[in-house]
N, C-alpha and C positions, 0 to 999 in steps of 0.2 A: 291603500298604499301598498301590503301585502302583493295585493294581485300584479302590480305595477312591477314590482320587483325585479322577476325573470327577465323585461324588455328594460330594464336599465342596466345588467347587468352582459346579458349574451344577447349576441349579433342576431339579424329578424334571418338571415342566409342560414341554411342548412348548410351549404359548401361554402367554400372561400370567397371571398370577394377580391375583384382583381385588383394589381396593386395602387392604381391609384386610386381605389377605394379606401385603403388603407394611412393613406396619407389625404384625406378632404380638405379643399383650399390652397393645397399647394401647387406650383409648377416647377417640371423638369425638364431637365435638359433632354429633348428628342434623340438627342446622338446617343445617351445612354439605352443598352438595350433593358429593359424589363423583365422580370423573372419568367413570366410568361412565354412571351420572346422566343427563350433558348431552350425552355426545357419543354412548352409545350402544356401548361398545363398552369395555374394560379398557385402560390405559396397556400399551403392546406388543404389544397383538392387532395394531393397524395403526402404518403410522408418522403419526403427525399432521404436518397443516399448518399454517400457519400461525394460517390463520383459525381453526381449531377451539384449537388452544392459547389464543389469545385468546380465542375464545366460552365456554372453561370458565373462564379465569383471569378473564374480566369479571363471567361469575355467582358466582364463589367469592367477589368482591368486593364485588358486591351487597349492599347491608344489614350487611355485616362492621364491626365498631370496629378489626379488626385491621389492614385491609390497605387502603389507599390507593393508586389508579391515577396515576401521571404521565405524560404524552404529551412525549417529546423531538423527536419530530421525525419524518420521511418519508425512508425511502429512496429509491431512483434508481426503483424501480420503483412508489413511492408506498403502500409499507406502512408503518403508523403505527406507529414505535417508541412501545411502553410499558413502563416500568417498576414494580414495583410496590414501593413502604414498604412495608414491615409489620412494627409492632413493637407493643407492648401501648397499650391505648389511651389512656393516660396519655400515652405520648410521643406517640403522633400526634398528641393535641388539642395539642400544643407544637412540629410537628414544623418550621416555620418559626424557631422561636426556637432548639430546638437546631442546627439546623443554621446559623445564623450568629453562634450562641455556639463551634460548633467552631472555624469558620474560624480565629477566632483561634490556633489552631493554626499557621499559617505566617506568624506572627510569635514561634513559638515557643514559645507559652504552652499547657501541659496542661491541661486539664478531664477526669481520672479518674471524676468525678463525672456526666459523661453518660456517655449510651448509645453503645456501637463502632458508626461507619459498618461495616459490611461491604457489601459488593459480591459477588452471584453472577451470573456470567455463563457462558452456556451457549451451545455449539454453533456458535462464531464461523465454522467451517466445516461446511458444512450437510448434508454429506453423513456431519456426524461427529454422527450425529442423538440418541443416548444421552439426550446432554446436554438439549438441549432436552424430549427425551417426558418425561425426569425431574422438567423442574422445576414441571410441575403438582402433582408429590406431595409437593414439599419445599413447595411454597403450601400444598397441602392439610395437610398436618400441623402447621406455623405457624398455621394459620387455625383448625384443627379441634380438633388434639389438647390433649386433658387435663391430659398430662404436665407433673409440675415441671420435668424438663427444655426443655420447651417457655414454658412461663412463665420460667422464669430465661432463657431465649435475647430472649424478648418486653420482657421488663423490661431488660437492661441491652444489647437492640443496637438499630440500625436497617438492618434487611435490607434492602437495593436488592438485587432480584434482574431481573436482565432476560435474559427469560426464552427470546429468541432475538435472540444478536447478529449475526447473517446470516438475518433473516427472506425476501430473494429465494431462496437458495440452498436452505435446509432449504424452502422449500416446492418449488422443484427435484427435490431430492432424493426428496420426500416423494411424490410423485405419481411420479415414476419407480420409485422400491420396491415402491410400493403396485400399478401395473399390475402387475409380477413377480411378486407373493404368489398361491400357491395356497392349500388347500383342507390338501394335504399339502405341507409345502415343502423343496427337499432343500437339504443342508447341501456342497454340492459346491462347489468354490472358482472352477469353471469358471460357473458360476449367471450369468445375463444381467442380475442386479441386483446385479453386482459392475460391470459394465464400461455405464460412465456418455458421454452424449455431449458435445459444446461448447453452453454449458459446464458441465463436472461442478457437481454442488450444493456443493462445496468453496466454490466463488468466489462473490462477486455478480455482479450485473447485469452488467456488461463483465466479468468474467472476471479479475477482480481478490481477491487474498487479503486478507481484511481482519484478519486476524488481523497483518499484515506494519503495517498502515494507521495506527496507533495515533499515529504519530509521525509519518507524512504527511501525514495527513490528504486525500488526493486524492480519499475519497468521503464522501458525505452522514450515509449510517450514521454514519459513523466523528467526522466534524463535529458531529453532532446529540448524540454520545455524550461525547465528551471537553467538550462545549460543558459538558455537564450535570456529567462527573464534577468539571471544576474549580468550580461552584457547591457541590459534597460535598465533595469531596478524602478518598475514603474511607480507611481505615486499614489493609482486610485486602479484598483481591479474590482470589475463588475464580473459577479461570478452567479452563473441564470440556470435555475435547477425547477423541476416539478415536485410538488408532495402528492398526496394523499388526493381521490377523486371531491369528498367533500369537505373539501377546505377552501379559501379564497384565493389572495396572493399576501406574500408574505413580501417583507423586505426590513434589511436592519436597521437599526440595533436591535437585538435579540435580549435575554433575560440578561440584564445588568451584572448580576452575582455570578454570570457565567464567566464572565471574559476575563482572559490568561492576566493573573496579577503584573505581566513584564511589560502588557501593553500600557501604556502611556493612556490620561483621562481625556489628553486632547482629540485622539483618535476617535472616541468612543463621540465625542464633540458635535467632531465634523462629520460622522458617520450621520448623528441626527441631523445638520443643516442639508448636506446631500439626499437625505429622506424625504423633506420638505419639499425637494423639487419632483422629487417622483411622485410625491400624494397630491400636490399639484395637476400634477400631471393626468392623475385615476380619477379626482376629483369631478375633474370637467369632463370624463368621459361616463363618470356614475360607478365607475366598479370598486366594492369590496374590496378591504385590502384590513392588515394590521402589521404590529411591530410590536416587539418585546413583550411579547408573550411565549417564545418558542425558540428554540435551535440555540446556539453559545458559538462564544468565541476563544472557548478555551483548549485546544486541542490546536497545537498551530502546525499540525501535520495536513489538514484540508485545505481547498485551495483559497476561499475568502481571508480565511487567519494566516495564511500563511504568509498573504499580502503584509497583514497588518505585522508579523515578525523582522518585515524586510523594510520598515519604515514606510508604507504605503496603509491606507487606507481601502481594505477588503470589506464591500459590498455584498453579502449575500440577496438572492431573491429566488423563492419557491412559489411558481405557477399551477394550481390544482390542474392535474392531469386527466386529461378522459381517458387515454387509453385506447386510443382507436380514431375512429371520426366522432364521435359523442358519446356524451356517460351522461343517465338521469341524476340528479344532485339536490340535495336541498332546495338549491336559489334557481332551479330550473336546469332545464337541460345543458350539456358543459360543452361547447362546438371545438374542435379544433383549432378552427381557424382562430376564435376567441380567446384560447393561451396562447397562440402566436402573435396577437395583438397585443397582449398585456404586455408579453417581454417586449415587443418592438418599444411601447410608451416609456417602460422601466427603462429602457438605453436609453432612449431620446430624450424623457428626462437626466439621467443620471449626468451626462456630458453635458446639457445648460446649465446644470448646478454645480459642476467642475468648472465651468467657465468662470462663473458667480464667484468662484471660493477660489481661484488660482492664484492669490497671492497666500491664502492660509496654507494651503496644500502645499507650497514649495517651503513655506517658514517649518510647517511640521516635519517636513521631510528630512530638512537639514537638521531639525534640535534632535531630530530623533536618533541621528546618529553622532552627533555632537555631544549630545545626554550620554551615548552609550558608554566615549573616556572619562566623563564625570564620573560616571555611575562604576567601572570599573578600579577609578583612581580612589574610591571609596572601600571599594570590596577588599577585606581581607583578606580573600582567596585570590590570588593574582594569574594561577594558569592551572591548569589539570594534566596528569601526567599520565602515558597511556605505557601499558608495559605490554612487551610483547608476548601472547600466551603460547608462545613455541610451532604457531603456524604465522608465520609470516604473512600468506597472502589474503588471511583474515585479518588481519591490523591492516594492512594495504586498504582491502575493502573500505574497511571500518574511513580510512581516513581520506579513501575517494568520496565517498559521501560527505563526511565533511566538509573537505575541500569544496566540491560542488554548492555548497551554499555562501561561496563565497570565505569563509571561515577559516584562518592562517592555522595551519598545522606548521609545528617545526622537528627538525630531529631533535634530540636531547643533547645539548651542547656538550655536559658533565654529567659522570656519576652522583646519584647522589643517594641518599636513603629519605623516606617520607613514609608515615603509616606502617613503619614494622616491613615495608618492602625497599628492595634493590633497584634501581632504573642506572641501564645501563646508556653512557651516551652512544650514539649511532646505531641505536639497535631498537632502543623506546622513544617513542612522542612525548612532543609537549606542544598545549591549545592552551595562549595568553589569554587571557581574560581581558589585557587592554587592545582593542580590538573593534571595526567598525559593529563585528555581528558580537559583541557581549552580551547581550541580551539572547541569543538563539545559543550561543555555547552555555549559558547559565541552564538555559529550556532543556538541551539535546543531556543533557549531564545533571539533570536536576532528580533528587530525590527523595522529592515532600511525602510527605503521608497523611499534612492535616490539612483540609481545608476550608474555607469559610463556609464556600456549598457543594454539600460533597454529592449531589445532584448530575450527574454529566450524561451527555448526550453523545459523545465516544471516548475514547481511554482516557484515564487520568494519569497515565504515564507512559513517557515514552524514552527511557534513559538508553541511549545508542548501544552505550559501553557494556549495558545489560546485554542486548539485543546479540551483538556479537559476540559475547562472554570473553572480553578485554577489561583484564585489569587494571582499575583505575585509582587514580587520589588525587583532591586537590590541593593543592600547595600555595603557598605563602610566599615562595620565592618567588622573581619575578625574571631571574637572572638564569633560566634555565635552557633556554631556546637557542637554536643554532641556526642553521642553513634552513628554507623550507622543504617539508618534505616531498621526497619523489621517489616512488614506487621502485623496492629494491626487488632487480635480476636477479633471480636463483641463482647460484652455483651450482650449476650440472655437470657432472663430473664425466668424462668421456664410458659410453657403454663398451666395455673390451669382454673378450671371450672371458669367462670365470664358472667357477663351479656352481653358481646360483647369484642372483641378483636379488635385493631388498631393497622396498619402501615403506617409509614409515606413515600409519594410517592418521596420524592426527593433522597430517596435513591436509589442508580443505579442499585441494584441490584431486590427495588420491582415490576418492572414489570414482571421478570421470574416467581417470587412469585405469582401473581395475576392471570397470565395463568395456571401455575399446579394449583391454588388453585379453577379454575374456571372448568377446567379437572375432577375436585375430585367431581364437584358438589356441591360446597360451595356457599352458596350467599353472594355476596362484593357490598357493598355500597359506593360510594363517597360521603366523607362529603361535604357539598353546602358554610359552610364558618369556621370563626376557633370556637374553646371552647376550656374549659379548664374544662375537666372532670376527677373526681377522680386523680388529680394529674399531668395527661397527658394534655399536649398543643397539640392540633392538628391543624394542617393549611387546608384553604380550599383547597380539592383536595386531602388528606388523603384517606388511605380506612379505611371501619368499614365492622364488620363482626358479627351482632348479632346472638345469640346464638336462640334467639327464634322467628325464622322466618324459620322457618322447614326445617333447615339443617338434610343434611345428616348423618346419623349413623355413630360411631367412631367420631364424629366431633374435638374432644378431640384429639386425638390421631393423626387424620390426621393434627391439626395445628402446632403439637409440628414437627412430622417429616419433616414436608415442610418450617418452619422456623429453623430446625438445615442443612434443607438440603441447604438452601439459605443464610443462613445467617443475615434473616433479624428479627428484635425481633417484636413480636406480643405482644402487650401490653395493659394489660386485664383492663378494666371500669368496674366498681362495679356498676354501677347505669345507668339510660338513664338520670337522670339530672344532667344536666353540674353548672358548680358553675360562670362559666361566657360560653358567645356568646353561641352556638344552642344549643338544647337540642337534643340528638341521632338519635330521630325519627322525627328530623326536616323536614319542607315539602322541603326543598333545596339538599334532601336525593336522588341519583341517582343509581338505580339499574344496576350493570357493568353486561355487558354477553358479552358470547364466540364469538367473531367475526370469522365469513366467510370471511377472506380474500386473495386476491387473487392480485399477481404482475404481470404486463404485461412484456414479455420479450419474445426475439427472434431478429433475426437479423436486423429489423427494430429499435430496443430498442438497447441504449445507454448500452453497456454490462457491463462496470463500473460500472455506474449507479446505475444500477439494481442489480449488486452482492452485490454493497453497503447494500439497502434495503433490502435483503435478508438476509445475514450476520446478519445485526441488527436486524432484528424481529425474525432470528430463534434463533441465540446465544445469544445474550444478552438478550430479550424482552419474548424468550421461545414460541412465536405464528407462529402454522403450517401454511403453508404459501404454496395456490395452484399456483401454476408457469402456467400462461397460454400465450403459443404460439401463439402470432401475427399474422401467417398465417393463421390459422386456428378462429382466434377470429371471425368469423360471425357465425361459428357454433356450437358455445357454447353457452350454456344456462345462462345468468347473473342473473338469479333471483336466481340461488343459493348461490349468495354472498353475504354479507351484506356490504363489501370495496372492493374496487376496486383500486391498486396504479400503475398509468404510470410515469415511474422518468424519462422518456424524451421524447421529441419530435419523433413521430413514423408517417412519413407522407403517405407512402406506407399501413399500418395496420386502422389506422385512416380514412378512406375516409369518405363523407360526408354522408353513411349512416349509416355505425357504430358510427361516433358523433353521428346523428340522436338516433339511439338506446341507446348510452350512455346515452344521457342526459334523454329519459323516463324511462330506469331504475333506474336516481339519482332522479326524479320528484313522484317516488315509492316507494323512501324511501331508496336508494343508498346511501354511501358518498363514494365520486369521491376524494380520493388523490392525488395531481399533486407535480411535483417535477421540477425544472431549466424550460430549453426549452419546456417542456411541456406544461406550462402557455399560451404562445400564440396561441395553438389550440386550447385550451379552450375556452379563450376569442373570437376566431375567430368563435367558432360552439355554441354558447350563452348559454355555460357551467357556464362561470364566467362574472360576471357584475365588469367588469375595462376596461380601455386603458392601452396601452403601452406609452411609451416613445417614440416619435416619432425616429426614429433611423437616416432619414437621417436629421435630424436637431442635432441628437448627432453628427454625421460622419463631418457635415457640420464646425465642430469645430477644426477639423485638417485638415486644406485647402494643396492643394501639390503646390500650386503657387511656383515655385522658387525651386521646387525638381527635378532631373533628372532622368533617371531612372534606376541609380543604389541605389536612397533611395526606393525604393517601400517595401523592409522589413521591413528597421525602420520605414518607415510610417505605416505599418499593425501594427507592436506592437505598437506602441504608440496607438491604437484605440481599443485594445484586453483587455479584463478582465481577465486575467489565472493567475488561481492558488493564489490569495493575499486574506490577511483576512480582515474580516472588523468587524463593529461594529454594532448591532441592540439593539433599544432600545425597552422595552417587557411593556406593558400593562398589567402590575402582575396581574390584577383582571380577565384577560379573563380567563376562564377555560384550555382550552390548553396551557397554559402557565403552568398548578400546575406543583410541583414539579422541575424547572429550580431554585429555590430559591437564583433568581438575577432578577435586573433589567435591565439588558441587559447580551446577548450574543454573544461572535462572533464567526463569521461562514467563510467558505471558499469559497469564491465566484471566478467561473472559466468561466461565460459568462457574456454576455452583457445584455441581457435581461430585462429590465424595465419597473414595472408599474409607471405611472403617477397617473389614480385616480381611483377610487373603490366606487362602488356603495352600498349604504347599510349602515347606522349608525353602526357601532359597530362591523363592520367586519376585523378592520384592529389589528392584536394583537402584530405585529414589524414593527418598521418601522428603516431602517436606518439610524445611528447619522447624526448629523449633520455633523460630521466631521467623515467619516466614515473609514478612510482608518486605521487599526492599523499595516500592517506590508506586504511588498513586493512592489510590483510596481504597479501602478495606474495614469495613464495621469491627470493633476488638472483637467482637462475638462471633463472626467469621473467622477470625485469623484465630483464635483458641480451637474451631471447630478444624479450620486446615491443620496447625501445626501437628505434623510426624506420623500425620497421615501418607498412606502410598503415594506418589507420584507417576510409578510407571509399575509395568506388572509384567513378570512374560513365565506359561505356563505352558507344563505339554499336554495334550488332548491325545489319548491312540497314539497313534504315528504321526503324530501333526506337533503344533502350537499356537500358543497364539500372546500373541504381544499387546498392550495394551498402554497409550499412553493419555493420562489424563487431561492433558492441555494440547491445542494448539499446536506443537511443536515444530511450524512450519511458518505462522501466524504475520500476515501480510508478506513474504519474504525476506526476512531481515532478522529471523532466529539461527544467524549460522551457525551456533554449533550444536543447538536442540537438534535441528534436523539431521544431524548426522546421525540420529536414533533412528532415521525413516530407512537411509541406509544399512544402518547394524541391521536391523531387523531384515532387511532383504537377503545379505550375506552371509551373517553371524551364524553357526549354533550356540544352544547354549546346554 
């Protein structure tokens, strides 16, 4: 039977088979073209791109009654996300009317009698390309086929299928395979189109996972996407990913003890009745498969759980990947074509067992938000209150995001006190608790520490209000809410002639400011500590910009443009003498200039990471930013930079000569930024004067005495730091700290990493609380090991320095005010 195995499992074809191979027994309609057809070649002979996905999915669209194109939006790299309906052509002439007869749905109310939103999405990481090649033959066979089955899917659903949710990356991906492809291609695990560079077709454009993104929103994709699914709120999202070469196919319900306490047991229900039809489905074809044994559903920032936050029923499914055209495997050779058949089965079943279940699906959909004013009129805590931390256009953010999940933000109707703080009306927020999304405001604002299995497969927390460093409290009142909120215009105050101009730096948006304004050739000064001139309070760490220190021509006219173009008001001093603290031309006065800086990245480099950093210094912070390649760093010239940022650990690019060289170009007058795992190659090549934390004396704190060895997992998690926030408290007077205008910050700490002690009076500018843990999961033996330990480090070397920060501080984009440490460090001395 053994031997039998490999030919029930993978296709007898070495290349693809053409499409009506893929579909035996059926008939379609002649007028539709076939993939073949238009692109010239069978679904897994190659891997497609983008464009060609789109060039067959636009002709199968062509003159169809069945299928209808929607444009949501443009990625970062300005590929047009499209979506396509397609359901029978009855409901598409109505497809406007059903879909805002749903909505009613999240006020509770069922409509059995339409057609199920379903939702397929494909290949959200692009390098897990399966999913993607497949979904032209699940178009094609909704568009084409015969089948009653396919009529009974047309008539009672409305397919949203979108058909690549990381179109930068799969096209990435896709042109990288495609070089690798021969003529014959071998199935060796060593193959050069397994090992991908920066950044892998996993991530988009910055090197970000957007599959993580669902509930940050920190990119475009992801915006464009959720913009559209709350105009749907579909009921069932099929969400099609690859794993690991040796592995089968996976599809949920995943480990039971995982899934987010807010979801609802009926979800987890239906998840298994809709499993049935897809094992169904593998059954008759012979392939491998399992369930709940792997992946969770607790994190409802991905895109499967995210479904299930929004009252729908999220799908996941992980296809073993070859990586090419074929990978050798256990269960025999793993064909291309072969994961593009599993996911085509996984959809085709998924949607006959939505059919099956279309009255449960619309009943769950409505309790689900029906439950959510029960569950609310229960809660004690009736709304949360956001106070503004003196940057306005970081509470804006904070509460676009919100908003964007559909989620009532209001102003603060009345003053009130709660928690030992002030909320003033018009100025702070208030998120009701009674509310269709209660359940995601509970999630986005939750901050557990214990839970039943502290096991997790990504963060155990993700509290927004951290995220942004927004002051928050829940409250009891219910009576606090006003007008909804909308994104308050600056006052910008007219730029006139004056003896110098000031902006203040804890604004999030004046470092874009300070980079165009250093562009234009303007001179900016860092105030050294506060006064109070002509009216203006400035804090140290402010900029000044006097007029008569031989600026540039138009100087006038270039401040007014670059403060209407940012947003941020320029606000004019009549005098150089302050009526209290420095006087303008004080000697604590620091001249900012245009930093050379430069991010390490490349396959070696943590590609997260590093997109993070990226993302923040170019978007938000407005600083060009040289991307240098790891492989190549011995032969590059570093005296052209003036920073230098590695955000991880690079042990392969790092050798012991390149530290060597790093550290004479910091000892020249360098500053060396480090970021997480970075830290201990530093310390190791006498970059940074600290120790670590001894780590087998941390380890040594979770003994296995008395474990067998089926706890070897829960013993790893319990000893892991992923993904929880914590607390650091900030040394206000250090320079790198201006502009955080708080005493502490927290941040998202996702390794282990610890210093113990640090050399140097006055280098230490965070350390973390004493009680550091604010929110996920954290071993007590860990959190004793962190507490009041360093957080951040910045040392001088020679003529150089070098700054060090232990966490993340950039971490998926959504740490706005950590990263304005990526900032400091670019402009700051200290």
């Amino acid at each position: 039977m053994k031997a039998l195995l490999p030919l029930l499992l993978l296709p007898l074809a070495a290349q693809a088979q053409p499409t009506a191979d893929y579909f035996p027994g059926e008939t379609f309609d002649a007028a539709r073209p076939t993939p073949e057809s238009v692109l010239g070649f069978g679904i897994g002979d190659w891997h497609l791109r983008f464009d060609q996905q789109q060039q067959y999915l636009g002709a199968l669209a062509q003159g169809s009654d069945r299928i209808k194109l929607i444009s949501i939006g443009r990625t970062t790299e300005l590929r047009e996300q499209k979506l396509l309906a397609i359901s029978s052509p009855a409901n598409l002439a109505r497809l406007e009317q059903i879909r805002k007869q749903h909505l009613e749905v999240l006020g509770g109310k069922a409509h059995p009698e339409l057609p199920t939103i379903v939702w397929l999405g494909y290949s959200i990481h692009g390098d897990e390309p399966s999913g993607a090649n497949a979904a032209p033959l699940v178009a094609y066979w909704l568009a084409a086929s015969d089948s009653e089955a396919v009529k009974a899917i047309l008539d009672n659903c409305i397919v949203l299928m979108d058909p690549a949710l990381n179109p930068d990356g799969l096209d990435r991906y896709a042109n990288f395979a495609n070089n690798m492809q021969s003529r014959h291609n071998s199935d060796s695990l060593a193959h050069r189109s397994r090992w991908q560079g920066f950044p892998a077709g996993r991530l988009n454009h910055y090197g970000f996972d957007l599959n993580r993104d669902w509930l940050l929103l920190s990119q475009p994709a992801s915006r464009n996407r959720v913009r559209f699914w709350q105009s749907w709120m579909p009921a069932v999202f099929g969400d099609f990913h690859e794993m690991e070469t040796d592995g089968t196919f996976f599809f949920q319900p995943g480990i039971p003890s995982r899934v987010n306490p807010l979801t609802p047991k009926e979800n987890q229900a239906i998840t298994k009745e809709l499993a049935k039809a897809v094992a169904k489905g593998l059954d008759k074809q012979g392939r491998l498969y399992f369930t709940g044994e792997s992946f969770d559903d607790f994190y409802w920032g991905k895109a499967s759980s995210y479904a299930d936050a929004q009252g729908a029923v999220g799908i996941l499914y992980e296809q073993a990947r070859p990586r090419g055209q074929k990978a050798a495997t256990p269960f025999g050779e793993l064909s291309f074509a072969f994961s593009i058949e599993n996911q085509l089965t996984a959809s085709r079943r998924l949607l006959a067992g939505v059919v099956q279940d279309k009255q449960r699906l619309a009943s769950y959909q409505a309790a689900f938000f029906k439950d959510a004013r029960k569950l609310a009129d229960d809660d004690r805590t009736k709304g949360i209150l956001l106070k503004n931390p003196g940057d306005q256009a970081r509470l804006d953010d904070l509460a676009r995001v919100l908003t964007s999940h559909g989620i009532e933000v209001q102003l603060l109707a009345k003053d009130t006190k709660e928690g030992g703080q002030a909320f003033k009306a018009g100025s702070d927020l208030y998120v009701p608790l009674d509310q269709p999304q209660y359940r995601l405001v509970k999630s986005v604002f939750g901050t557990d520490t214990q839970f039943k299995d502290d096991s997790f497969y990504d963060v155990s927390a993700w509290n927004l209000a951290y995220a942004y460093n927004v002051p928050f409290q829940p409250s009891r009142n219910a009576d606090l809410g006003g007008e909804p909120w909308h994104p308050l215009l600056p006052k910008l105050p007219p730029v006139e002639p004056a003896y110098a101009w000031a902006f203040h730096w804890n604004d999030s948006r004046a470092p874009a400011l300070l980079a165009d304004l250093l562009r234009a050739g303007i001179k900016v000064f860092r105030t050294g500590s506060e006064s109070d001139n002509s009216g203006v309070e400035l804090a140290a760490g402010d900029m000044l910009i006097p007029a008569g220190t031989q600026q540039p021509a138009y100087l006038l006219a270039t401040l007014a443009r670059l403060s209407q173009a940012h947003g941020v008001p320029l606000l004019g001093l009549d005098s150089g003498l302050s009526q209290s603290g420095a006087d303008l031309g004080s000697p604590g006065l620091q001249r900012i200039h245009q930093p050379r800086a430069a991010l390490l990245v490349g396959r070696d480099i943590g590609a997260t990471k590093a997109g993070g950093v990226w993302q923040s210094l170019d978007v938000q912070a407005g600083v060009a930013l040289t991307l240098l390649e790891d492989s190549v760093l011995a032969k590059l010239d570093l005296d052209e930079f003036s920073h230098l940022i590695i955000p991880s650990a690079a042990p392969l690019a790092l050798d012991a000569a390149q530290s060597q060289r790093i550290r004479a170009w910091v000892e020249r007058g360098g500053r060396l930024i480090l970021m997480a795992d970075a830290v201990p190659w530093a310390i190791d090549n006498g970059l940074l004067a600290a120790t670590l934390v001894d780590d087998k004396a941390r380890l040594a704190r979770f003994p296995t005495e008395g474990l067998g060895y089926g706890d070897q997992g829960r013993h790893r998690a319990q000893t892991l730091i992923a993904g929880t926030q914590v607390l650091a408290d900030l040394d206000v007077s250090h320079p790198l700290n201006a502009g955080l205008g708080s005493a502490t910050l927290p941040l998202m700490r996702d390794q282990a990493v610890m210093l113990d002690k640090v050399e140097g009076d006055f280098s230490v500018l965070a350390r973390y609380d004493a009680k550091p843990l604010l929110a996920g999961f954290m071993a007590k033996a860990n959190q004793d090991f962190l507490a009041g330990t360093p957080a951040t480090v910045a040392q001088h070397l020679g003529r150089g320095s070098v700054v060090a920060f232990l966490d993340d501080v950039s971490f998926r984009g959504v740490q706005r005010d950590s990263e304005r440490w990526l900032s400091n460090a670019l402009y700051l001395d200290f």
